[in-house]
Structure formats: C-alpha cells, structure tokens
N, C-alpha and C positions, 0 to 999 in steps of 0.2 A: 219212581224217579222219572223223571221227564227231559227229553234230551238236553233242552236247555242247562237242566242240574248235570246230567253228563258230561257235555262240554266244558261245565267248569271243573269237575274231579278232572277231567283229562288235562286242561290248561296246569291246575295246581302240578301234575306230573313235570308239567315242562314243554307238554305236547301243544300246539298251534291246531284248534279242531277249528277253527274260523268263526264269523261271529255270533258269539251267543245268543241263539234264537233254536224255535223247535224243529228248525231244518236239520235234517241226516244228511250230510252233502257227501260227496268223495272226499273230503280234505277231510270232514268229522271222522271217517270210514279210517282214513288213514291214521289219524292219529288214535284214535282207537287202538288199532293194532300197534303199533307203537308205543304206546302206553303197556300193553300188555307181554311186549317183550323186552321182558327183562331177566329171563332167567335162563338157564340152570347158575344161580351164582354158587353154589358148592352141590356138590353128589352125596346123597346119603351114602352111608358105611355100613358094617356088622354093628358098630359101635351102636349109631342111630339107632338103627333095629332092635337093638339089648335092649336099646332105654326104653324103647314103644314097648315092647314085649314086659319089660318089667313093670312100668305101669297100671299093663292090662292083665298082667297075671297069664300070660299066654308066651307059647312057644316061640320065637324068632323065627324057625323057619313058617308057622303060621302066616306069619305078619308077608313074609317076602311070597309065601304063596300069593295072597290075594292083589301083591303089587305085580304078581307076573302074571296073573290070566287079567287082570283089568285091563294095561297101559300096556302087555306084553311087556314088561321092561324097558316103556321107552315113553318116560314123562314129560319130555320136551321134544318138540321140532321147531325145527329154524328159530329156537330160541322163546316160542308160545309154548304151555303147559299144551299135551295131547287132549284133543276135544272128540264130544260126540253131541250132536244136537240132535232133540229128540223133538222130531216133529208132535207125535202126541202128547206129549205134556206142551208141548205152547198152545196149541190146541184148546187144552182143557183151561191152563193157565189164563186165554183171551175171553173164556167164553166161545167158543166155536167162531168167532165171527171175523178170522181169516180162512175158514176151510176152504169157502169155496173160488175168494179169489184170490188165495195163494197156498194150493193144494201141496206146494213141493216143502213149505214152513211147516202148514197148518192141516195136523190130519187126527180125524174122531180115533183110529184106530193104530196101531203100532203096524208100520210098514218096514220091513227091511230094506226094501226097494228104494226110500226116502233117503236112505244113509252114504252120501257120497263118498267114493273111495279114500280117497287125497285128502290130508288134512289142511291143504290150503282152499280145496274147497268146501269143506268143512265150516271151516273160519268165513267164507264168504256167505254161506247159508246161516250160519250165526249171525250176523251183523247186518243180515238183511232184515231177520228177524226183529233184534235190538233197533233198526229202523221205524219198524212196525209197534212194537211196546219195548222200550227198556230194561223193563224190572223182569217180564213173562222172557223177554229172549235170553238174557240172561240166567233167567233160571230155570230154564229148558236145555242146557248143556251141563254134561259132565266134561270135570277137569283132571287130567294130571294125574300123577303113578295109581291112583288111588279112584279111578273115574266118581267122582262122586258128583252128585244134579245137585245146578245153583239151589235148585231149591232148598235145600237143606245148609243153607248160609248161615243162618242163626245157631246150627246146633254147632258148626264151626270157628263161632265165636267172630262172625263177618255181619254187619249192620244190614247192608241189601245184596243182590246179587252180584249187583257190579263191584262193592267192594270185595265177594268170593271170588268171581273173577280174577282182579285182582291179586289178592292175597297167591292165589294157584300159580300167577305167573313167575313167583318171586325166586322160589328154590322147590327142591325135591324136598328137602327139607318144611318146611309151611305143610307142604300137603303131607307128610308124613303126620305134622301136628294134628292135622285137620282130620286125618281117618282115626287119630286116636282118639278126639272129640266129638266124631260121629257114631264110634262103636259106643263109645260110653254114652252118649243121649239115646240112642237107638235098642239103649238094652241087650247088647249084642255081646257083651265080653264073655258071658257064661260060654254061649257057641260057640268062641274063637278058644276058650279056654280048652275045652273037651273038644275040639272040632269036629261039632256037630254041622258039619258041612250044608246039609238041604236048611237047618236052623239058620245058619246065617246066612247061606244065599236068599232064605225068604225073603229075610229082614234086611239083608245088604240090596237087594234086587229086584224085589220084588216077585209077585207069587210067580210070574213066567219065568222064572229061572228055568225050570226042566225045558224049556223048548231051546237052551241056548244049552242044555247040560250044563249048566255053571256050578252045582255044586262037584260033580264028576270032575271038571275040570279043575276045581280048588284041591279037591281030594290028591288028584295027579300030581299038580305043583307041589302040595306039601311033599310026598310021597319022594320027591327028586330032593327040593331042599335038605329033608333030614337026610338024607342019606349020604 
C-alpha cells in the first residue's frame, strides 16, 4: 500500500489526511491517528473469555494469562489499541535500507534501547515509520490486549496491515477474535490446551522468549488466574 492508497482508506473513515498524493504530511499524520481511535467501544467479560476458551478447547484462565503478561491488562490508551513497534522487523521488512539513515525505526538487530517509554511516543515512531513504507511500518507493530505483529494480518483475517491496524483499534473485543485466529493459524492450541508454556511462547514470540522470561511469566499469570 502506498500512501496515496492510505489516504484514501482514511478519507472513507471520515478523516481529512489532505490531498491525495504520496506526501505523509502532519494533517496525513493526524488523521491517521484519528482514524485509529476509536476504541475501547465495549470491554471483554468472563463471558467473552468462555467463548475463546471454548473454541480453542483451553482453559479461560489460560486465555486471560496471555492478555495480562502481553497488554498487562491494558489494551487501549487514549482510546488507540496498546502498541509496540519493532524496529527489527521494519528492518528486515524494508530490506535494511532505512538502517543507517534512520537507526531509531530501522535496526539489523533487536534493541531494547529502540523501545520508547510512552505510548504516545510509541505511536509517533510508528507513523514515522508508516511514513517511510506503509505496509513494513505497519506491520512492524504489535496491537492491543493480545500484542500481536501486523505481520501476521492475514492469519487474522485482516487484507494488509493497515487494515490489522485498524480492525485492533475497534474493541477489546476484535482483538480477542484475532488471537483466537492467530492461535489457530499458528498451530498453537495443543500448547494453550496443556499449557505447554516455552511451546507457546516459542510459537506466540518467538525463539527469544527466555531473554524476556515470557514463558515464566505466562506460567505466573495462569497460576493467579486459576486460582
């Protein structure tokens, strides 16, 4: 997608990005974000969580596990799903060829140091990104209770990134749909069934899980949940 095509998904919204051409301006910048807030419109429930968990043939406190170490329990701010932009994957996504002249987007290696505190500056390293490629900046961020990378839009049942984007900003709800359609593309239900915790951190995270303890930490969360 190309901003030009941006600018128009965002007009269809309602939003004013200015005129359609492949400029990223501050008004494109703004309605962007605007576009993308529109949610929490309802709060998932226990209810919710039955139905994911029945689905997937897994435990409900499982399911609320993995939405309290991802989002900590906290899927929206100022009304945007919770973001994490991953400079390494835009990185790989462009071809290297923002690394070296924009080291703080575009990095060969996973840096922690890259990860701005603030989710509103978060969201400004995102859209500088999406400046730079639309499809790659978008789908170098995870969204929402559930942090899942645009990349994985398709298994979501989202067309490109920007419509993952999207879809994440909507309710707690959507993204709850959405990790139940990533567990199930990803192969992952057996490990949430028996929680086989390093099994689905591999698979949910990637093989670096043990450097962030993430399956320790899902182990925990269950551990509180069921109890």
């Amino acid at each position: 997608m190309d901003v030009a095509t941006l600018k128009r998904r965002v007009m269809a919204h309602g939003c004013d990005p200015g005129p359609i051409n492949d400029q990223f301006t501050a008004q494109t910048r703004v309605a962007v974000l605007k576009a993308l807030t529109d949610g929490p419109d309802w709060r998932i429930d226990q209810h919710d969580i039955d139905l994911a968990a029945e689905r997937l043939g897994a435990q409900p406190a499982a399911i609320w596990a993995v939405n309290d170490v991802e989002s900590t329990g906290v899927p929206f701010v100022d009304g945007r799903p919770t973001i994490l932009f991953e400079p390494h994957r835009f990185s790989r996504a462009t071809d290297h060829r923002f690394d070296a002249s924009y080291p703080k987007l575009s990095s060969r290696t996973w840096n922690r140091k890259l990860y701005p505190a603030s989710q509103a500056a978060r969201w400004t390293q995102l859209l500088d990104a999406v400046a730079l490629d639309v499809d790659a900046g978008f789908a170098s961020a995870s969204y929402g209770a559930f942090q899942i990378l645009g990349e994985n839009h398709e298994a979501c049942g989202a067309a490109t990134p920007w419509a993952f984007a999207w879809q994440q900003s909507h309710s707690e709800s959507a993204q709850l749909d959405a990790f139940v359609m990533f567990v199930e593309a990803r192969g992952l239900r057996r490990a949430l069934q028996v929680r086989d915790w390093p099994a689905f951190a591999r698979g949910y995270n990637g093989t670096a899980y043990r450097e962030n303890r993430y399956d320790e930490r899902l182990a925990t969360a269950y551990a509180r949940r069921a109890a």
